[in-house]
C-alpha positions as a Markdown table, in Angstrom:
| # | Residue | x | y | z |
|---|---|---|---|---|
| 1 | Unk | 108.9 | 123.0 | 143.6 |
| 2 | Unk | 110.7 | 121.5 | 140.6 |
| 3 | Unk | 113.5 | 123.6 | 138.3 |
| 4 | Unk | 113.1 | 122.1 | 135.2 |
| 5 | Unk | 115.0 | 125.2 | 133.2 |
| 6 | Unk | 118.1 | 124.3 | 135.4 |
| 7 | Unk | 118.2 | 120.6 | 135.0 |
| 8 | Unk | 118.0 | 119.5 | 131.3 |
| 9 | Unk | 118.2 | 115.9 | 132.1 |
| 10 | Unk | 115.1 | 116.3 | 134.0 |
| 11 | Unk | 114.0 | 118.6 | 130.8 |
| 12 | Unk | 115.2 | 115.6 | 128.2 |
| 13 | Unk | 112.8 | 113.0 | 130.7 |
| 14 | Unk | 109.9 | 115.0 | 130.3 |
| 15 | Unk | 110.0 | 115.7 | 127.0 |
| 16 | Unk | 110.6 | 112.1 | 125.7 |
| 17 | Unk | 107.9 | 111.6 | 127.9 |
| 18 | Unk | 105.2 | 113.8 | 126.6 |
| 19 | Unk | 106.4 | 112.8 | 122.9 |
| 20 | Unk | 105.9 | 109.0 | 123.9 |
| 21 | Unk | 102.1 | 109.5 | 125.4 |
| 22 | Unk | 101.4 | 111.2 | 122.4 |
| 23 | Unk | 102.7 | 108.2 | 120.1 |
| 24 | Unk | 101.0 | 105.8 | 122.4 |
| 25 | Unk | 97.6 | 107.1 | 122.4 |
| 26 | Unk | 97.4 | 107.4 | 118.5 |
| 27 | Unk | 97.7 | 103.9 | 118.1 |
| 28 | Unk | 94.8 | 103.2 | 120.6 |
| 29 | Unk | 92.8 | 105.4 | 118.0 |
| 30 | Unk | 93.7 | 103.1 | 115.0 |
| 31 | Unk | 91.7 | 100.8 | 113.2 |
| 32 | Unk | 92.7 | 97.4 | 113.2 |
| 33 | Unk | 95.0 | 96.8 | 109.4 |
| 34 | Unk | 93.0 | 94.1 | 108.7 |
| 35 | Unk | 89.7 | 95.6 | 108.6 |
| 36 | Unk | 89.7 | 96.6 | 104.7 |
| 37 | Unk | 91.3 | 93.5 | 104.1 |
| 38 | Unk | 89.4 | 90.7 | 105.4 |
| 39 | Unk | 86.2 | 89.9 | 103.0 |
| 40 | Unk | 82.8 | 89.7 | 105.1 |
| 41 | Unk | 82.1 | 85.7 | 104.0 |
| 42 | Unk | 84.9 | 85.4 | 106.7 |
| 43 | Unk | 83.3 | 87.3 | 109.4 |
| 44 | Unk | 80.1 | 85.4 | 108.6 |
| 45 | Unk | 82.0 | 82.0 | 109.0 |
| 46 | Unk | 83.1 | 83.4 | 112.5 |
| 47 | Unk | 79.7 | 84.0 | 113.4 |
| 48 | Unk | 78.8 | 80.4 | 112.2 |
| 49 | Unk | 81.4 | 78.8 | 113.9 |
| 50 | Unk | 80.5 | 80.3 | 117.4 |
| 51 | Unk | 76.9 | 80.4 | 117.5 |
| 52 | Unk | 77.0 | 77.2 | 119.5 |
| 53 | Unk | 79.3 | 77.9 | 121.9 |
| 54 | Unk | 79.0 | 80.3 | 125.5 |
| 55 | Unk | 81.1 | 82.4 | 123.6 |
| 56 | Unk | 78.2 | 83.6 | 121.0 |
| 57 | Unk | 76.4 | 85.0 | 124.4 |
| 58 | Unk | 79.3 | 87.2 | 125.8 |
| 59 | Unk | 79.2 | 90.8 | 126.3 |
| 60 | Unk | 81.9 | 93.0 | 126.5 |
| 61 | Unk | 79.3 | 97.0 | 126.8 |
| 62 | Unk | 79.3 | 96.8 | 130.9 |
| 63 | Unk | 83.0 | 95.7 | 131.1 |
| 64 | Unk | 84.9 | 96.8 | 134.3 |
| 65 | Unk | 81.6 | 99.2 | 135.4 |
């Protein structure tokens, strides 16, 4: 169907390609830089902050099922 030994632009395509899903999905992996950074007192003041709006009740576990 496709002679991809012949053609080594095709060849070049397909590899950058294959090289740049495999950079993309480690990043998906990662965990966010400020994780280790951010003290907890901040995520508690979050928390504070938006326990009186909608936002407090959302939930994101049945998203696009």
């Amino acid at each position: 169907m496709f002679n991809f030994y012949g053609n080594t632009v095709m060849k070049n395509i397909l590899q950058v390609a294959v090289l740049t899903s495999f950079l993309a999905s480690f990043s998906a992996f990662a965990h966010h830089p400020a994780e280790d950074i951010v003290d907890e007192d901040i995520y508690e003041m979050i928390d504070e902050n938006v326990a009186d709006t909608p936002h407090a009740d959302l939930d994101f576990t049945s998203m696009g099922l």
